[in-house]
MDAnalysis code that builds the backbone (N, CA, C; Angstrom):
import MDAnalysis as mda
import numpy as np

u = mda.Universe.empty(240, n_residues=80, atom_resindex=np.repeat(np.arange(80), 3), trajectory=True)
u.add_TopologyAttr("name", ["N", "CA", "C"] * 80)
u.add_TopologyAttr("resid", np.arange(1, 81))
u.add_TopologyAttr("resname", ["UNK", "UNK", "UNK", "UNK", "UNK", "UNK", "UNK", "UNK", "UNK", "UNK", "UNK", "UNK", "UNK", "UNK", "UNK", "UNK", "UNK", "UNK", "UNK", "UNK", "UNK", "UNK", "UNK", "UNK", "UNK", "UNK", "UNK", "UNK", "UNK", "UNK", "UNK", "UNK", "UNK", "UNK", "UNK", "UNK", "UNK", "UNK", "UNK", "UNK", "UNK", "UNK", "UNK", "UNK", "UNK", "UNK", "UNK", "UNK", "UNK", "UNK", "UNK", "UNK", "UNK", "UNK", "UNK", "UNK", "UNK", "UNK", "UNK", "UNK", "UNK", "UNK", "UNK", "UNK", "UNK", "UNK", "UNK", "UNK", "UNK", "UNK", "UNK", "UNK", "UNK", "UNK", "UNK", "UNK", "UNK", "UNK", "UNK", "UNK"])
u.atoms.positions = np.array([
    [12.565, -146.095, -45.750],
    [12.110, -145.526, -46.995],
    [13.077, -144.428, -47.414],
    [13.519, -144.400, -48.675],
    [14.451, -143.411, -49.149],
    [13.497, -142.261, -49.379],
    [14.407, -140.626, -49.112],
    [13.893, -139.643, -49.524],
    [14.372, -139.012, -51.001],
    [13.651, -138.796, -51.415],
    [14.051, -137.562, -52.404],
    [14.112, -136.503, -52.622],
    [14.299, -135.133, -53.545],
    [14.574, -133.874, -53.300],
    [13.328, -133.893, -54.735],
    [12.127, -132.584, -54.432],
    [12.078, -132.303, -56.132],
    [12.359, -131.287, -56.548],
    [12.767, -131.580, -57.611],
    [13.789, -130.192, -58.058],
    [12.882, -128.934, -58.387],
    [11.960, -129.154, -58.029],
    [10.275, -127.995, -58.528],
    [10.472, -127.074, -57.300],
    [10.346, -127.794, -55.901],
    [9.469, -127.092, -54.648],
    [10.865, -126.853, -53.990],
    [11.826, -128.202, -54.143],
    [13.113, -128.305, -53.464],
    [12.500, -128.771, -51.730],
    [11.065, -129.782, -51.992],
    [10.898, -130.732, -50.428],
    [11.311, -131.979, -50.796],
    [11.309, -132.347, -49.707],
    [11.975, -133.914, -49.859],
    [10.639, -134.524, -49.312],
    [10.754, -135.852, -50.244],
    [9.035, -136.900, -50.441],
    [9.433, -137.992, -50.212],
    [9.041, -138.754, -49.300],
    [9.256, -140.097, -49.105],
    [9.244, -141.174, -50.544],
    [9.585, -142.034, -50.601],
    [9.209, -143.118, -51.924],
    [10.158, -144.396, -51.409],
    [8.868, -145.456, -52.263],
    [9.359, -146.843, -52.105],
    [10.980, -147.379, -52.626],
    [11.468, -148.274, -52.408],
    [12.464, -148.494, -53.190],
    [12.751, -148.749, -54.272],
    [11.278, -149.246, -54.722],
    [11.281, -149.854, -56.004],
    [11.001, -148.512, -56.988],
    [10.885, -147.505, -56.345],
    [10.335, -146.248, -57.193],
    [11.641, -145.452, -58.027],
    [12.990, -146.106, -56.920],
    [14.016, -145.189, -57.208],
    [14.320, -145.383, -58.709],
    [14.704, -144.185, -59.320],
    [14.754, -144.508, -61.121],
    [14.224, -144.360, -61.802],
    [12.690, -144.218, -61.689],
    [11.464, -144.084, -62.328],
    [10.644, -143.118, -61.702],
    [9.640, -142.831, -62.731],
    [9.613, -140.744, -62.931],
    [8.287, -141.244, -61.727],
    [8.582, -140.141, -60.540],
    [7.606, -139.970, -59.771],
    [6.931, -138.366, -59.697],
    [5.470, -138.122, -58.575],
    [4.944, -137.272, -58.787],
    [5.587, -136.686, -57.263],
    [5.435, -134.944, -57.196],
    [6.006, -134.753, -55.810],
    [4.478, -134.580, -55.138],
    [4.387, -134.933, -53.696],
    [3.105, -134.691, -52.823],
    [2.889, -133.495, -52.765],
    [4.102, -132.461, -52.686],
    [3.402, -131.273, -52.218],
    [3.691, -129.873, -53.469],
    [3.346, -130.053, -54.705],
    [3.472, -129.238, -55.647],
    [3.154, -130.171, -56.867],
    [3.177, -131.653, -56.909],
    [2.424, -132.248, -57.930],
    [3.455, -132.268, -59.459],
    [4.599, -131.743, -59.282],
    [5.406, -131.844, -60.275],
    [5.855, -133.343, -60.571],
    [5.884, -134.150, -61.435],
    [6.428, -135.409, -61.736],
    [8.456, -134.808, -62.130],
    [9.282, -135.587, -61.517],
    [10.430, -136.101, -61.576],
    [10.929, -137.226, -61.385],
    [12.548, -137.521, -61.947],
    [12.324, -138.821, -61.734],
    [13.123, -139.355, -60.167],
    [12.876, -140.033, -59.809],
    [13.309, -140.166, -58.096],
    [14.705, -140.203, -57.984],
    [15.331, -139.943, -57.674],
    [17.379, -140.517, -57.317],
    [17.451, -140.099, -55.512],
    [18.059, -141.195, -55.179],
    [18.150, -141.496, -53.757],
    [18.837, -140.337, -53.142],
    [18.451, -139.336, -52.555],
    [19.313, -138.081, -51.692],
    [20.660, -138.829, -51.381],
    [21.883, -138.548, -51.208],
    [23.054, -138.479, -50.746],
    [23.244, -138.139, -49.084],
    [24.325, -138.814, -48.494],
    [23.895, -138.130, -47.098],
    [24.518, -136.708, -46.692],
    [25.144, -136.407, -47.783],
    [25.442, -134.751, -47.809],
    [24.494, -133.710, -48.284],
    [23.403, -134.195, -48.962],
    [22.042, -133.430, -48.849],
    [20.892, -133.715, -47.682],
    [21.271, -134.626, -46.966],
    [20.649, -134.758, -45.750],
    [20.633, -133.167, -44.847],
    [21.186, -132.289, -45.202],
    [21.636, -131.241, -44.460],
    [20.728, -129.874, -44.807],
    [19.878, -129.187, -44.210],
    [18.822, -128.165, -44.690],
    [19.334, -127.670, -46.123],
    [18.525, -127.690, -47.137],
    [18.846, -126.778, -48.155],
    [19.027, -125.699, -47.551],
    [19.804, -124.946, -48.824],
    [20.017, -123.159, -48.017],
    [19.356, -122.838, -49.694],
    [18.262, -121.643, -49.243],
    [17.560, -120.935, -50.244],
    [18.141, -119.868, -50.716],
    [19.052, -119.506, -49.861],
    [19.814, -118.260, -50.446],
    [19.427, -116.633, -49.569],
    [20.201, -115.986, -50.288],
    [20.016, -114.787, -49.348],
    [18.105, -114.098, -48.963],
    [17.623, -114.229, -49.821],
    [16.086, -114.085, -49.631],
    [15.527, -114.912, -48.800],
    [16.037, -115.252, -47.981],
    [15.078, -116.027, -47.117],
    [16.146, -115.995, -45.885],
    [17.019, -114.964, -45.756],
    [17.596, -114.500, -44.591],
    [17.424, -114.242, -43.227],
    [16.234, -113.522, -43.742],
    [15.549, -112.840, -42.001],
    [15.305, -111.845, -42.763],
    [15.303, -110.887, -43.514],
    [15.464, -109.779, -43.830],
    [13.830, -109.727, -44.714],
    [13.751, -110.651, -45.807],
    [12.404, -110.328, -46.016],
    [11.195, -110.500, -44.757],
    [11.395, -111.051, -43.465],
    [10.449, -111.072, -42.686],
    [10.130, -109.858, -42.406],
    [11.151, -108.849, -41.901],
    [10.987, -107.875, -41.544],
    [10.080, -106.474, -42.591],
    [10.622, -106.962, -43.978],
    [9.898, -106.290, -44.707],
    [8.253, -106.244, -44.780],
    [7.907, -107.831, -44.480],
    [6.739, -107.872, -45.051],
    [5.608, -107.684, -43.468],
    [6.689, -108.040, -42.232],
    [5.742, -107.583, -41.121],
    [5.563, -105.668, -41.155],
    [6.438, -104.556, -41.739],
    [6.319, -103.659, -42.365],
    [5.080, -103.263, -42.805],
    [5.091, -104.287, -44.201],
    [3.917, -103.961, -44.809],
    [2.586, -103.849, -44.583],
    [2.408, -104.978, -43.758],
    [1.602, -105.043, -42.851],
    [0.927, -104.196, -41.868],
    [1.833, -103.942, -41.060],
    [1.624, -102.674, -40.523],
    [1.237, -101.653, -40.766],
    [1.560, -101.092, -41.972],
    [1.559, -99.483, -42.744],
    [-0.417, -100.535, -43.528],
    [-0.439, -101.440, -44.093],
    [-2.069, -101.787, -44.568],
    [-2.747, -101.704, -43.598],
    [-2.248, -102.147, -42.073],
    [-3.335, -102.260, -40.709],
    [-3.855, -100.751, -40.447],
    [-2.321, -100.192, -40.569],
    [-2.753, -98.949, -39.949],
    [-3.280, -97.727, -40.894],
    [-3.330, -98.070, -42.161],
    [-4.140, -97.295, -43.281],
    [-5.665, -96.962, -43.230],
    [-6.101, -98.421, -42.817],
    [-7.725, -97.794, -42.478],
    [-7.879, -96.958, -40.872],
    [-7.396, -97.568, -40.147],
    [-7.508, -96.594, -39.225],
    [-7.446, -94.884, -39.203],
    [-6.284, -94.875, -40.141],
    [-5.706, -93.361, -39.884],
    [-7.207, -92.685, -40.257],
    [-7.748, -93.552, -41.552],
    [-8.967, -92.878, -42.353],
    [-10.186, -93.277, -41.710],
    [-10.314, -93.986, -40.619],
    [-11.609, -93.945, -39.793],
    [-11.666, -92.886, -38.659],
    [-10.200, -92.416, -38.479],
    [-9.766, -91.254, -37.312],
    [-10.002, -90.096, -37.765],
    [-10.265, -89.810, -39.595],
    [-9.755, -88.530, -40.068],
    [-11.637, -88.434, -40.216],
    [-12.123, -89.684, -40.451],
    [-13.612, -89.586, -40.920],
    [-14.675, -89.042, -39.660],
    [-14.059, -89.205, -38.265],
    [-14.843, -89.113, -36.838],
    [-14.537, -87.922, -36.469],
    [-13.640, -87.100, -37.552],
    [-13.558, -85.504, -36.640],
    [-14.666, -84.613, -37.438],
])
């Protein structure tokens, strides 16, 4: 079964052969495009670009942290 790319989500969706050419829907975001057979030089992970580095992980386990530890500080300040 050939894959495709959709240009919406940027996942790749399985489809019949007979599909190639004609406008399909993607499974996982529901956008309709029309199918063209991946290349085997896109066989290779998309790259999303610098935002999806490593660097926003760290930010948002951060954030996290500083929301976890917000109620606490104020259940510590409320028990004295």
């Amino acid at each position: 079964m050939p894959s495709v790319v959709c240009p919406t989500c940027l996942r790749r969706n399985r489809v019949r052969k007979q599909s190639l050419g004609r406008s399909v829907v993607c499974t996982y975001c529901g956008a309709a495009f029309e199918a063209e057979e991946s290349g085997q030089a896109s066989q290779e992970p998309l790259s999303y670009g610098p935002q999806h580095s490593g660097e926003w992980q760290i930010a948002v386990g951060l954030i996290v942290l500083v929301a976890a530890a917000i109620p606490a500080v104020l259940l510590l300040a409320r028990s004295r």
